[in-house]
PDBQT receptor file of N, H, CA, C and O in Angstrom, charges set to zero:
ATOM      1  N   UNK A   1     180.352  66.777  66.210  1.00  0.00    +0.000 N 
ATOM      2  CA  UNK A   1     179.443  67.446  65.293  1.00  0.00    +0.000 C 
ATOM      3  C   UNK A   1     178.359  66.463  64.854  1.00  0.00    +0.000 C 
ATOM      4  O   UNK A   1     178.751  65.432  64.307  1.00  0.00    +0.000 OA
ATOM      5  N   UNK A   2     177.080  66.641  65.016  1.00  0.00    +0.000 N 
ATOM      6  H   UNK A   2     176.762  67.478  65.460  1.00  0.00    +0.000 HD
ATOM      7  CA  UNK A   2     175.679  66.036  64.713  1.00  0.00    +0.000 C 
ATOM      8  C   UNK A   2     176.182  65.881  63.337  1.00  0.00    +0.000 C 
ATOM      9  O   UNK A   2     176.755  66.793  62.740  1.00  0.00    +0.000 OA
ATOM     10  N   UNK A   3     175.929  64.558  62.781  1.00  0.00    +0.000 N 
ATOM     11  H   UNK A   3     175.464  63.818  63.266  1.00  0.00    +0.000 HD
ATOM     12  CA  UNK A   3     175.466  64.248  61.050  1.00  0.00    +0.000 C 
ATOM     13  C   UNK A   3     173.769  64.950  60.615  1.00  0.00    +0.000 C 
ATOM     14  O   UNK A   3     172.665  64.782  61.132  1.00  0.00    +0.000 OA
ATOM     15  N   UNK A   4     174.065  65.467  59.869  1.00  0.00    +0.000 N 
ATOM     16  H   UNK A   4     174.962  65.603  59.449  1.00  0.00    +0.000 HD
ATOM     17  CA  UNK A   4     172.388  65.783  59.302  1.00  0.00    +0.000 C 
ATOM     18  C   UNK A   4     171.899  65.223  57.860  1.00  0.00    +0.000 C 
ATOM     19  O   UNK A   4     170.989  65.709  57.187  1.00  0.00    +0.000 OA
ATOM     20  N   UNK A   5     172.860  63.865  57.460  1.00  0.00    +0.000 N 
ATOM     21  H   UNK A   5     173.599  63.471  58.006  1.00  0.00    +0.000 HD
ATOM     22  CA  UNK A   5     172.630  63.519  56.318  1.00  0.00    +0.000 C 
ATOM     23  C   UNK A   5     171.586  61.939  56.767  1.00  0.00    +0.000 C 
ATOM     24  O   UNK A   5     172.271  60.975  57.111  1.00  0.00    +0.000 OA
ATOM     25  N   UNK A   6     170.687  61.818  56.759  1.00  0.00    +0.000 N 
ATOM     26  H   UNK A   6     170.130  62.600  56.479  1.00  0.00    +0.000 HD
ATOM     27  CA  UNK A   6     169.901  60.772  56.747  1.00  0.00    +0.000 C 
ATOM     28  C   UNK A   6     170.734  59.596  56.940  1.00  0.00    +0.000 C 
ATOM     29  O   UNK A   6     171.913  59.571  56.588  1.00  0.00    +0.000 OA
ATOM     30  N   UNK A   7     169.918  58.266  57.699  1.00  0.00    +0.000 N 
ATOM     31  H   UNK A   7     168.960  58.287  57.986  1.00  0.00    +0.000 HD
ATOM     32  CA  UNK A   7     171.246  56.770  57.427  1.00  0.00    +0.000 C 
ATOM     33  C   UNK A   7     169.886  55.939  56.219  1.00  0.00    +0.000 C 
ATOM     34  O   UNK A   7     170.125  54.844  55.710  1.00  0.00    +0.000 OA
ATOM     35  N   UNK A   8     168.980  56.451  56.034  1.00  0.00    +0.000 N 
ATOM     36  H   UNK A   8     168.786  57.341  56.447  1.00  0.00    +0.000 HD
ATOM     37  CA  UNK A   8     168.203  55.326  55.789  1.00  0.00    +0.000 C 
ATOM     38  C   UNK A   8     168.057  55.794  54.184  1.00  0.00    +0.000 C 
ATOM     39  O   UNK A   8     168.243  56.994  53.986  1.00  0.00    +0.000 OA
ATOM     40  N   UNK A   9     167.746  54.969  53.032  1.00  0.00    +0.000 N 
ATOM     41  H   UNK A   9     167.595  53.993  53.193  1.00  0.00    +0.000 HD
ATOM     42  CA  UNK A   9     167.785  55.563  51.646  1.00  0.00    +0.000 C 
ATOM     43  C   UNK A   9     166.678  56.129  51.668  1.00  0.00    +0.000 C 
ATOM     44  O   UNK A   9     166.786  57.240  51.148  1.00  0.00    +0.000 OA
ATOM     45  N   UNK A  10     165.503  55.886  52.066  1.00  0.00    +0.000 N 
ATOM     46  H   UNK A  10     165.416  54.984  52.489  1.00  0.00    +0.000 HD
ATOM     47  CA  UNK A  10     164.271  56.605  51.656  1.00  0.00    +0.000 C 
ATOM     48  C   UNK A  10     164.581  57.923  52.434  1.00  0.00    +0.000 C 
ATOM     49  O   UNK A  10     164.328  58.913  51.748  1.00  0.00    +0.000 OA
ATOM     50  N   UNK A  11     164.957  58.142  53.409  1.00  0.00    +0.000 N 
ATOM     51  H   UNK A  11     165.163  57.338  53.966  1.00  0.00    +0.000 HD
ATOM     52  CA  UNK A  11     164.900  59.292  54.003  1.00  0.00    +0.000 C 
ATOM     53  C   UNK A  11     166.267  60.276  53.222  1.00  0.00    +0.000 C 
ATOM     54  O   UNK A  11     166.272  61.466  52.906  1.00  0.00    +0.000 OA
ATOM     55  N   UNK A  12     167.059  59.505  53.125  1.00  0.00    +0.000 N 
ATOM     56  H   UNK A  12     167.055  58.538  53.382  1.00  0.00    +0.000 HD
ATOM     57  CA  UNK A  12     167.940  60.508  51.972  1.00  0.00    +0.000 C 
ATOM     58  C   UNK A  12     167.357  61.004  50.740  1.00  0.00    +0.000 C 
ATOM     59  O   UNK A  12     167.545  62.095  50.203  1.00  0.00    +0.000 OA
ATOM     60  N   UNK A  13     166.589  59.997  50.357  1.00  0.00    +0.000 N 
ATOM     61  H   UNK A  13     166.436  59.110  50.793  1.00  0.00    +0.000 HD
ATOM     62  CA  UNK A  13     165.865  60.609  49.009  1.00  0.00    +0.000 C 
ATOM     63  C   UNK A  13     164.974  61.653  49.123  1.00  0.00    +0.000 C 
ATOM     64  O   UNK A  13     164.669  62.450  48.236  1.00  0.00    +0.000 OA
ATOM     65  N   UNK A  14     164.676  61.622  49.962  1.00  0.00    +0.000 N 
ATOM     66  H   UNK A  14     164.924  60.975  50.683  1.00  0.00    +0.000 HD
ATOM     67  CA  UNK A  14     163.464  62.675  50.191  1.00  0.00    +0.000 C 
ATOM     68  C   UNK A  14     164.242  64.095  51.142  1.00  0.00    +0.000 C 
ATOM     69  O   UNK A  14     163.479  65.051  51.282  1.00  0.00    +0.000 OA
ATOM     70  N   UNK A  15     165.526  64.241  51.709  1.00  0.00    +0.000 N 
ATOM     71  H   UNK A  15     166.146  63.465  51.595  1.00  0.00    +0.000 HD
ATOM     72  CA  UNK A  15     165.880  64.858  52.134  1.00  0.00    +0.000 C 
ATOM     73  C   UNK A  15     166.832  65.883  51.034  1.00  0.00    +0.000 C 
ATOM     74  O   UNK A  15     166.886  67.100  50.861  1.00  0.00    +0.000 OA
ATOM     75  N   UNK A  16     167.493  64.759  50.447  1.00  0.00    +0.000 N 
ATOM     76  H   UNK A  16     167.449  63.770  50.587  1.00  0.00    +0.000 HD
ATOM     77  CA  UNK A  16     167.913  65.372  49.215  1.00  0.00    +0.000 C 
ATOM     78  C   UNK A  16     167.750  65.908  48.074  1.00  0.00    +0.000 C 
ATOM     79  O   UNK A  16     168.516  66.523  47.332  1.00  0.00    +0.000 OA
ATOM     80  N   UNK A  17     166.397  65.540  47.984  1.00  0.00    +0.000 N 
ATOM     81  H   UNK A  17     165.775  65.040  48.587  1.00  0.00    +0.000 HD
ATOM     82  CA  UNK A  17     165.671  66.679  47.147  1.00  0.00    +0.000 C 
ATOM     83  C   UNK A  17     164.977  67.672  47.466  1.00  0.00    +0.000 C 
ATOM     84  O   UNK A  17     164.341  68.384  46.689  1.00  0.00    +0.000 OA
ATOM     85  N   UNK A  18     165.072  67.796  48.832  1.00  0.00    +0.000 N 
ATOM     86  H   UNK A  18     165.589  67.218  49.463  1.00  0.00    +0.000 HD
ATOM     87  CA  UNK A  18     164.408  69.214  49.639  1.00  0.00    +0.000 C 
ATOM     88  C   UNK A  18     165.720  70.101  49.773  1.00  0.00    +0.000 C 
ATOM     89  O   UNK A  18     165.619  71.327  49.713  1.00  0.00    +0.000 OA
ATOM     90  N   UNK A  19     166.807  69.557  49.935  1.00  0.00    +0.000 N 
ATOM     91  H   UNK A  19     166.889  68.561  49.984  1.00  0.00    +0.000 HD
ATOM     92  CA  UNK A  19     167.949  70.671  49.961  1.00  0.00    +0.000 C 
ATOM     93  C   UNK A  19     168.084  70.721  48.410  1.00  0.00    +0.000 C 
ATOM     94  O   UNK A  19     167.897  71.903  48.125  1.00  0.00    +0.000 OA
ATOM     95  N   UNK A  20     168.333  69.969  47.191  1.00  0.00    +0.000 N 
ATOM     96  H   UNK A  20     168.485  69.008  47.423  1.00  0.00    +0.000 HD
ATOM     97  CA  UNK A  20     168.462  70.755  46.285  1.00  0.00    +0.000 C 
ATOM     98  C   UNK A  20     167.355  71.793  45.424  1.00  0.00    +0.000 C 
ATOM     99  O   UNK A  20     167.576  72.713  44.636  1.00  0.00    +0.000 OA
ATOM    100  N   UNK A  21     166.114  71.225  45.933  1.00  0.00    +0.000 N 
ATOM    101  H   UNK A  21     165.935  70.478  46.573  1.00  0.00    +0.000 HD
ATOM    102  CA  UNK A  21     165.078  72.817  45.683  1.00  0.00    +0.000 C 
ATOM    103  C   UNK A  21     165.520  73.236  46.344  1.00  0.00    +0.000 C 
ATOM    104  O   UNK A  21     166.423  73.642  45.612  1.00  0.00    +0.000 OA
ATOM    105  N   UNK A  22     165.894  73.757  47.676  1.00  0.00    +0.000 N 
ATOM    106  H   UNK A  22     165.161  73.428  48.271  1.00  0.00    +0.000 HD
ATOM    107  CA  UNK A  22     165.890  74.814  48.201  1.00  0.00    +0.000 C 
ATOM    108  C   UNK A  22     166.999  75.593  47.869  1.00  0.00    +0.000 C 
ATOM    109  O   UNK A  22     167.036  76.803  48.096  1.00  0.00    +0.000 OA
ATOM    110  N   UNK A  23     167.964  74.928  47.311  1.00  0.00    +0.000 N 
ATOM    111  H   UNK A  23     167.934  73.946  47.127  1.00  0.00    +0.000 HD
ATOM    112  CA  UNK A  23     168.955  75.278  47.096  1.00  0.00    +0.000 C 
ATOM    113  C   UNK A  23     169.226  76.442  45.686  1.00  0.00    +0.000 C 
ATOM    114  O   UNK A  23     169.747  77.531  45.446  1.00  0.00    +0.000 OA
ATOM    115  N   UNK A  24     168.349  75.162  44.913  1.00  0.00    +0.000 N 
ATOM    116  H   UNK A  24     167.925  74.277  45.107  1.00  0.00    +0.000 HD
ATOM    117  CA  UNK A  24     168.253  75.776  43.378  1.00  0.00    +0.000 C 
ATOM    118  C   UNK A  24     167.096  77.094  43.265  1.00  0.00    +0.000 C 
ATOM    119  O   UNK A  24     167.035  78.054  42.497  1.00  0.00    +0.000 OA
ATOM    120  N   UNK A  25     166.170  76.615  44.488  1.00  0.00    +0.000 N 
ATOM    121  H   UNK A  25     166.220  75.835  45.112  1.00  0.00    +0.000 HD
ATOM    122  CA  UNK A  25     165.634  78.239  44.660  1.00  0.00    +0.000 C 
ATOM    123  C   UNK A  25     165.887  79.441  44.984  1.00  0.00    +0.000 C 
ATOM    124  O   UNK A  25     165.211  80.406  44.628  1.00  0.00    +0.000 OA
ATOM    125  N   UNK A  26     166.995  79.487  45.765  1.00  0.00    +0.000 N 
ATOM    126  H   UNK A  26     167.545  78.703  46.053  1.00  0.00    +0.000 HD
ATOM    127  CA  UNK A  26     167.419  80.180  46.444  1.00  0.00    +0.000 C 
ATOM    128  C   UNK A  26     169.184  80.209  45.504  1.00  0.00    +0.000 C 
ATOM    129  O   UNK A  26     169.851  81.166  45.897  1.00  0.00    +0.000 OA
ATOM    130  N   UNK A  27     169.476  79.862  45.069  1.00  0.00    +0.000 N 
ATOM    131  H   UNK A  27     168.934  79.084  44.750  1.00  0.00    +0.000 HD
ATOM    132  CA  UNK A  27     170.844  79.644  44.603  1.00  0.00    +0.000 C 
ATOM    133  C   UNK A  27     171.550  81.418  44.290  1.00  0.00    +0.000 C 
ATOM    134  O   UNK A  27     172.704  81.696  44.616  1.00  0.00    +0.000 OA
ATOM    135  N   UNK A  28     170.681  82.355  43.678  1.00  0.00    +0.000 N 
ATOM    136  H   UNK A  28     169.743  82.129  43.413  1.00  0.00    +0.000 HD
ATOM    137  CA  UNK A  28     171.633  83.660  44.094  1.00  0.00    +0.000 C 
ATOM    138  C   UNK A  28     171.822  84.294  45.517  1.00  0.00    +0.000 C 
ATOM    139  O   UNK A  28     172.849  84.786  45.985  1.00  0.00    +0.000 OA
ATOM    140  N   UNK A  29     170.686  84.174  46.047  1.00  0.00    +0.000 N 
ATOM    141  H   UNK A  29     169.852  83.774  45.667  1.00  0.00    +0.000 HD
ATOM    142  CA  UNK A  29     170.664  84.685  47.558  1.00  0.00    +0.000 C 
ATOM    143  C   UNK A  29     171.796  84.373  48.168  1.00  0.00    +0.000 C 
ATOM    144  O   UNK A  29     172.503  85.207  48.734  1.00  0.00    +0.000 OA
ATOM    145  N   UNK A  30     172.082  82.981  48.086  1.00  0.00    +0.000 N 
ATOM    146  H   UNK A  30     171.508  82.303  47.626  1.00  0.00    +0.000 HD
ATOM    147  CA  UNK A  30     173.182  82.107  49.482  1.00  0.00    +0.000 C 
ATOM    148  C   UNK A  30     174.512  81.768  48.827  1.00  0.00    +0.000 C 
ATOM    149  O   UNK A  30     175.386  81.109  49.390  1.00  0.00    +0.000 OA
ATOM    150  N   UNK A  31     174.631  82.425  47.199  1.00  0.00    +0.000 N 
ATOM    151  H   UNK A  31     173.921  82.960  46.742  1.00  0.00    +0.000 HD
ATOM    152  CA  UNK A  31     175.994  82.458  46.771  1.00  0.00    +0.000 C 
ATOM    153  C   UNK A  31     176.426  81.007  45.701  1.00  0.00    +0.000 C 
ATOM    154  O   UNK A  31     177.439  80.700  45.073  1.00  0.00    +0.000 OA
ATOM    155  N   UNK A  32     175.462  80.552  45.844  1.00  0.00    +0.000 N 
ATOM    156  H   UNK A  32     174.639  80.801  46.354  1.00  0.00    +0.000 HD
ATOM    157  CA  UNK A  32     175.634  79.145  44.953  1.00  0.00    +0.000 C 
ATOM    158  C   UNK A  32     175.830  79.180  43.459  1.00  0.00    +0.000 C 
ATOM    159  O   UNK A  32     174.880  78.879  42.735  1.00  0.00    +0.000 OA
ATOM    160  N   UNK A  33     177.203  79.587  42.850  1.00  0.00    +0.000 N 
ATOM    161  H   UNK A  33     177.975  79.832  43.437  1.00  0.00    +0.000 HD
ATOM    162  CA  UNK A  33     177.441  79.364  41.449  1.00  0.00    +0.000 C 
ATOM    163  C   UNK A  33     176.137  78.233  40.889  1.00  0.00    +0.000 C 
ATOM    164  O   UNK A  33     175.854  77.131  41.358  1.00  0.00    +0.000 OA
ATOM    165  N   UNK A  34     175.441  79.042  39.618  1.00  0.00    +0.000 N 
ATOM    166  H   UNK A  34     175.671  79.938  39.238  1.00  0.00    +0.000 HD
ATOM    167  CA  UNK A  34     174.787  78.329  38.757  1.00  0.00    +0.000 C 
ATOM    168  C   UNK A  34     175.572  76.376  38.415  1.00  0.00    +0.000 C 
ATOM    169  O   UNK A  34     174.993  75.292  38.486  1.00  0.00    +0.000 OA
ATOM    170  N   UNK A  35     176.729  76.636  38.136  1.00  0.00    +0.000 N 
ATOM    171  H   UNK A  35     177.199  77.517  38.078  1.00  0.00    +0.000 HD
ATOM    172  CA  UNK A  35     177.473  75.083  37.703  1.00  0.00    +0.000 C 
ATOM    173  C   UNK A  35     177.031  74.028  39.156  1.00  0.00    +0.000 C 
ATOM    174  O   UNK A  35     176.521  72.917  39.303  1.00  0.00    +0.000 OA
ATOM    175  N   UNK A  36     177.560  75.104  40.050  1.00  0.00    +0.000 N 
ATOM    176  H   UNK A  36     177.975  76.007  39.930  1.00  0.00    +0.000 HD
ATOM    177  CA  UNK A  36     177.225  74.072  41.554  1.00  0.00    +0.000 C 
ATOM    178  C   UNK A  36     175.741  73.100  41.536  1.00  0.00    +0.000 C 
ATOM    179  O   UNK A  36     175.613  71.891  41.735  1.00  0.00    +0.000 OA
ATOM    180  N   UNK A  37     174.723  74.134  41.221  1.00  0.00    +0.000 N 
ATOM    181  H   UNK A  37     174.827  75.115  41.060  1.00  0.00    +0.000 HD
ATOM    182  CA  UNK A  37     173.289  73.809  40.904  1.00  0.00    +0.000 C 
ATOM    183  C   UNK A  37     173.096  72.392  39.870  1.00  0.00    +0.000 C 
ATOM    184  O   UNK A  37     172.484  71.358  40.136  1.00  0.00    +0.000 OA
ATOM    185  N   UNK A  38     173.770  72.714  38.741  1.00  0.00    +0.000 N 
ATOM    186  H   UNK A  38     174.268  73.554  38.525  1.00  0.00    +0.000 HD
ATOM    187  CA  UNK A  38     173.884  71.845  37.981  1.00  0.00    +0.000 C 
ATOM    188  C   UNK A  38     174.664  70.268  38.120  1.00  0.00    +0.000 C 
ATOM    189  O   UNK A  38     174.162  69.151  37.997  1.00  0.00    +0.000 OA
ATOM    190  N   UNK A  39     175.745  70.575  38.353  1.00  0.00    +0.000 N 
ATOM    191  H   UNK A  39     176.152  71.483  38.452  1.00  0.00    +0.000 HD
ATOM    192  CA  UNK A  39     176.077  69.598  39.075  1.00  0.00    +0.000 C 
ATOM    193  C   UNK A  39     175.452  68.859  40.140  1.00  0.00    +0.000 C 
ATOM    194  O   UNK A  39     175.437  67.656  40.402  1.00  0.00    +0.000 OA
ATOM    195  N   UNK A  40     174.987  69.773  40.640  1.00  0.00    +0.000 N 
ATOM    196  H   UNK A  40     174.999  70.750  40.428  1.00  0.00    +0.000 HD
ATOM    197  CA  UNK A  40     174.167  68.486  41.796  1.00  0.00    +0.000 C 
ATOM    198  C   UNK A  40     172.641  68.134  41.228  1.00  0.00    +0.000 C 
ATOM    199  O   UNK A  40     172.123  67.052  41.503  1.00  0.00    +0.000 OA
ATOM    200  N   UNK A  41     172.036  69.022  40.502  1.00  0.00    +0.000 N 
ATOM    201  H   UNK A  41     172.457  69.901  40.278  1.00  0.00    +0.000 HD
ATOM    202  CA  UNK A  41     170.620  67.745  39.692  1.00  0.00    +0.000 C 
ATOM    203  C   UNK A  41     171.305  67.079  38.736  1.00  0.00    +0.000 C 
ATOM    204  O   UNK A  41     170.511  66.702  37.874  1.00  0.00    +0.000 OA
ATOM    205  N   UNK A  42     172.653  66.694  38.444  1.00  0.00    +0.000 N 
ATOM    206  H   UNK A  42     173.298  67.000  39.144  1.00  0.00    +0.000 HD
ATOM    207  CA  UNK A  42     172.900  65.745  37.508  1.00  0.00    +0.000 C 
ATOM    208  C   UNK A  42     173.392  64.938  38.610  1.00  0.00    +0.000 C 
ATOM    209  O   UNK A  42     173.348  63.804  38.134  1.00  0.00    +0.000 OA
ATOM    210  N   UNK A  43     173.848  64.832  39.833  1.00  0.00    +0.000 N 
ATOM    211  H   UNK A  43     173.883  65.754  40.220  1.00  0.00    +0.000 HD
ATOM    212  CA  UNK A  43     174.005  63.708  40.552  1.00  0.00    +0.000 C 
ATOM    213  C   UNK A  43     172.877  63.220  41.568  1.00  0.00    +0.000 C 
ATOM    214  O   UNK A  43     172.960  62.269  42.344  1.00  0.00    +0.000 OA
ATOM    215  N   UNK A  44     171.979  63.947  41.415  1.00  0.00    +0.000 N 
ATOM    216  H   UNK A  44     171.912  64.720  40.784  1.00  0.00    +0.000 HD
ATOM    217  CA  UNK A  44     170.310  64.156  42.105  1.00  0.00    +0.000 C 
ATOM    218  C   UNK A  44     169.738  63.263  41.283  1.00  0.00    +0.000 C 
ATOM    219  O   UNK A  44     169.056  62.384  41.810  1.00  0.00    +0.000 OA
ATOM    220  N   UNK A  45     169.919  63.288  39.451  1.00  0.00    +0.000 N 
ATOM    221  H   UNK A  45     170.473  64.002  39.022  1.00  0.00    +0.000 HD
ATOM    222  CA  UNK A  45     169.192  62.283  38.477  1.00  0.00    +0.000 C 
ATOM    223  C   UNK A  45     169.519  61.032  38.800  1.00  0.00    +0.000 C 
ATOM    224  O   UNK A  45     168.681  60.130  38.812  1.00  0.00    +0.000 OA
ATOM    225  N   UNK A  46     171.198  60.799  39.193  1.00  0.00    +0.000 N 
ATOM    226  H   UNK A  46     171.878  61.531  39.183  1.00  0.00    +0.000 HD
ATOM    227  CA  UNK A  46     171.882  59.343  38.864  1.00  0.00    +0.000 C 
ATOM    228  C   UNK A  46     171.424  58.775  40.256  1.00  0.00    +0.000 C 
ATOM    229  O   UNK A  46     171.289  57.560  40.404  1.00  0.00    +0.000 OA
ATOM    230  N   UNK A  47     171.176  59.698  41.312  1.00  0.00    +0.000 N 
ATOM    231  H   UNK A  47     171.286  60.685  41.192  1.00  0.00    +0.000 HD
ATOM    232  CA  UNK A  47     170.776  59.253  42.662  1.00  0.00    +0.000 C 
ATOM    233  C   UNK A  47     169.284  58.550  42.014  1.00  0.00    +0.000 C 
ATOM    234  O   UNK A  47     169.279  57.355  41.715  1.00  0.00    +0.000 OA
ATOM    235  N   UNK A  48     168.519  59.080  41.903  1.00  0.00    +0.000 N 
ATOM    236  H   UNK A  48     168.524  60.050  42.146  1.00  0.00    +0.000 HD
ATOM    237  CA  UNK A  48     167.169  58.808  41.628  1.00  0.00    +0.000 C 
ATOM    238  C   UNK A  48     167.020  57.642  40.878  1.00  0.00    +0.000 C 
ATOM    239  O   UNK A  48     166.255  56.762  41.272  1.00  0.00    +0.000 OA
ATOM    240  N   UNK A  49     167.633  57.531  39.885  1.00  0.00    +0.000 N 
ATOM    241  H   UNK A  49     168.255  58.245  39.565  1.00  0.00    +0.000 HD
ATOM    242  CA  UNK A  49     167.512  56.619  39.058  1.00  0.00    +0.000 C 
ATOM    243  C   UNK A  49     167.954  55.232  39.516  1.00  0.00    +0.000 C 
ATOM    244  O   UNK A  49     167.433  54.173  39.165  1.00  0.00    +0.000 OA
ATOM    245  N   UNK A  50     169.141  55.406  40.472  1.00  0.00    +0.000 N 
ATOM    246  H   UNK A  50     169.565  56.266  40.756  1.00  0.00    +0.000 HD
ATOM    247  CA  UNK A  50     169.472  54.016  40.769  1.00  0.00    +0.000 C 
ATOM    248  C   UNK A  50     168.422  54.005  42.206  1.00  0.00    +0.000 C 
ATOM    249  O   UNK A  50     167.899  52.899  42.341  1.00  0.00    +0.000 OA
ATOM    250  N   UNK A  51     168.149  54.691  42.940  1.00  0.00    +0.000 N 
ATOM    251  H   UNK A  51     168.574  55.590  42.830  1.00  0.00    +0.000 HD
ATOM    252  CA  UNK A  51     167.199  54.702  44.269  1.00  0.00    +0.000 C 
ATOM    253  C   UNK A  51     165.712  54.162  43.137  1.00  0.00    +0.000 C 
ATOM    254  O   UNK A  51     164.915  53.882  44.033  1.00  0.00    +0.000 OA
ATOM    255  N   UNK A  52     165.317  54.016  42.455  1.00  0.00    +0.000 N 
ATOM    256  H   UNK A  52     165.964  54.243  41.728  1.00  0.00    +0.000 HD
ATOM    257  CA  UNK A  52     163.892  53.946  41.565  1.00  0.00    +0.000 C 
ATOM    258  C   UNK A  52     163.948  52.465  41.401  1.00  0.00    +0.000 C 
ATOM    259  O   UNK A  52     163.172  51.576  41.750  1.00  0.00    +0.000 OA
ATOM    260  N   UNK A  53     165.102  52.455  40.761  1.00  0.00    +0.000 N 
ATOM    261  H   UNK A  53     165.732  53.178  40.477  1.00  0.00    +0.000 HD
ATOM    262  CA  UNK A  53     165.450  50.934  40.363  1.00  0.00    +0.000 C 
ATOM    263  C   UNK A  53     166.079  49.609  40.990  1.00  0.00    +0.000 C 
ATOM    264  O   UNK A  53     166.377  48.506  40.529  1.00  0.00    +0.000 OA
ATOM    265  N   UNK A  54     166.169  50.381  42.607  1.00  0.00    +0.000 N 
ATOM    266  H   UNK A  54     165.927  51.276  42.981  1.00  0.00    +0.000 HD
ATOM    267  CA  UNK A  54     166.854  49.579  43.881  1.00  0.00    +0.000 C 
ATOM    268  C   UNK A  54     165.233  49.390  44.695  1.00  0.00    +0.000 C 
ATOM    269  O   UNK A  54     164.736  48.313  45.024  1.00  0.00    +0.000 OA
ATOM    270  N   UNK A  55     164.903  50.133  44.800  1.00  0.00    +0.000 N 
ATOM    271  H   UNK A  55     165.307  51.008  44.533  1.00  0.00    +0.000 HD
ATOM    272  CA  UNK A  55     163.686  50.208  46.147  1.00  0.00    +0.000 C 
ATOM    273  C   UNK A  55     162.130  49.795  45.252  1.00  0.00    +0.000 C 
ATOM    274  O   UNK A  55     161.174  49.483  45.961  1.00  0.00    +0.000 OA
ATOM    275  N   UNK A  56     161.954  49.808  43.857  1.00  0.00    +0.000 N 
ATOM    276  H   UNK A  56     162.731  50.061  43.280  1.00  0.00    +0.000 HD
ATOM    277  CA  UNK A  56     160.694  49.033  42.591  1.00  0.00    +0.000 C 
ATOM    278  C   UNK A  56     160.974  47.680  43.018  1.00  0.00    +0.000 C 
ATOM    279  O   UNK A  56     162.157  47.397  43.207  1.00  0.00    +0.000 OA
ATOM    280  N   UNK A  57     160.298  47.005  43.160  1.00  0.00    +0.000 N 
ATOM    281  H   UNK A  57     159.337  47.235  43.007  1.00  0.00    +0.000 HD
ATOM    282  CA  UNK A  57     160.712  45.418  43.358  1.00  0.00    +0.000 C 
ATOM    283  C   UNK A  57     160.476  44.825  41.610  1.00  0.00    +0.000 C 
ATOM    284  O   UNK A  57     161.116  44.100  40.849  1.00  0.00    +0.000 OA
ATOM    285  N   UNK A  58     159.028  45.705  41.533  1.00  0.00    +0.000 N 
ATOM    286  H   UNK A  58     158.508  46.294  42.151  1.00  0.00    +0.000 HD
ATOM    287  CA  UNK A  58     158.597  45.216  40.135  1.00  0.00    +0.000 C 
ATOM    288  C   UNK A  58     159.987  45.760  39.145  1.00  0.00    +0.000 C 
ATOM    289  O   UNK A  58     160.686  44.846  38.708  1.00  0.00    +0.000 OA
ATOM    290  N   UNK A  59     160.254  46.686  38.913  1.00  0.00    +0.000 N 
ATOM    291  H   UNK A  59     159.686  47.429  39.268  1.00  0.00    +0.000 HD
ATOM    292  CA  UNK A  59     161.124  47.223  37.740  1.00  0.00    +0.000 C 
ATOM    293  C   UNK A  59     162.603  46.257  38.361  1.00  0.00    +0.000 C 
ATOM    294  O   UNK A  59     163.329  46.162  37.372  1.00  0.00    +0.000 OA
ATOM    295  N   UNK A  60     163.238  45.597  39.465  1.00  0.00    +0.000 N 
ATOM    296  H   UNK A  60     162.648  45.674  40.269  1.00  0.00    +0.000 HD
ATOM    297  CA  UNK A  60     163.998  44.780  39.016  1.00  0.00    +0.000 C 
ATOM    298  C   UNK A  60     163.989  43.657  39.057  1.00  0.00    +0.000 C 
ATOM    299  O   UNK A  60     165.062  43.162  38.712  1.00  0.00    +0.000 OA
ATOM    300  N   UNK A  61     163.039  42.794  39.407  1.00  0.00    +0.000 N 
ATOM    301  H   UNK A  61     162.167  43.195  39.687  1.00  0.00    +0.000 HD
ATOM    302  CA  UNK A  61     162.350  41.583  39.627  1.00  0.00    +0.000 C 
ATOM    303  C   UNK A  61     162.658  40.706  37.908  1.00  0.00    +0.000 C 
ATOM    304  O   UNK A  61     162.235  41.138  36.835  1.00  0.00    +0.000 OA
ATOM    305  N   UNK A  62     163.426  39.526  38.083  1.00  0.00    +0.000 N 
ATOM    306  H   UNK A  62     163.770  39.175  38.954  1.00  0.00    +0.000 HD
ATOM    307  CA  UNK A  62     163.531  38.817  37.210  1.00  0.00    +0.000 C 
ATOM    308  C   UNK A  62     161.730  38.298  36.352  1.00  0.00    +0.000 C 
ATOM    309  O   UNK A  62     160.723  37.965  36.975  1.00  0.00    +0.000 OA
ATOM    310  N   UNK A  63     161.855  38.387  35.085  1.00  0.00    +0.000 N 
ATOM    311  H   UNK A  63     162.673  38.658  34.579  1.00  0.00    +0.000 HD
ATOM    312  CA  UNK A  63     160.770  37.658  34.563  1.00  0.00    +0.000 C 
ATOM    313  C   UNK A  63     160.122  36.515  34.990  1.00  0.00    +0.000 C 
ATOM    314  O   UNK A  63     160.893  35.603  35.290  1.00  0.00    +0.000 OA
ATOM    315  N   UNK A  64     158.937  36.280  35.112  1.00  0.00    +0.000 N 
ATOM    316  H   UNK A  64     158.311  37.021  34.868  1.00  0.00    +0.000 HD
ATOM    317  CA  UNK A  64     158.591  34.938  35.374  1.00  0.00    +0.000 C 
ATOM    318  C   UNK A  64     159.313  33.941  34.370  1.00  0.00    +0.000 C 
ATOM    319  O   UNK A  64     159.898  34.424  33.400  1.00  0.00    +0.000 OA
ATOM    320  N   UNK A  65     159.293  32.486  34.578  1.00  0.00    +0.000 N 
ATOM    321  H   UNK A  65     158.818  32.094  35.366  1.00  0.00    +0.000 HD
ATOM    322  CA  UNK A  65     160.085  31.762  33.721  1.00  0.00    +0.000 C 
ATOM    323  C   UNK A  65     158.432  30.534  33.137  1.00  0.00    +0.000 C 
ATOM    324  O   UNK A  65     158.592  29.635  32.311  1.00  0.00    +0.000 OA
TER     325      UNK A  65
C-alpha cells in the first residue's frame, strides 16, 4: 500500500492543512463527527506551533552575546 503522508516537514505542513480544510469543509457530507474536527485543529495548532518554531531560524536562534 502507497504512503500518502509526506516524508519531508514542509510538505507535511502544507499537506496537512489541506486535508484538514477539506475535511472541516466538508465534515457533514463524508460523516466526520464535529469532535473528530476538533480534535484534529487542536493537534493541527500543536503541529504548527512546534513546525513555526523548528523551521524560524530567527524565533529559535540564541541571543547575540
Amino acid at each position: 500500500m502507497a504512503d500518502y503522508v509526506p516524508q519531508t516537514d514542509a510538505d507535511f505542513n502544507v499537506w496537512q492543512f489541506n486535508l484538514i480544510e477539506i475535511l472541516s469543509l466538508n465534515a457533514t457530507a463524508m460523516g466526520v463527527p464535529a469532535d473528530v474536527i476538533t480534535s484534529l485543529k487542536a493537534s493541527q495548532a500543536r503541529w504548527t506551533d512546534a513546525y513555526d518554531k523548528t523551521s524560524n531560524k530567527h524565533k529559535t536562534a540564541l541571543p547575540p552575546m
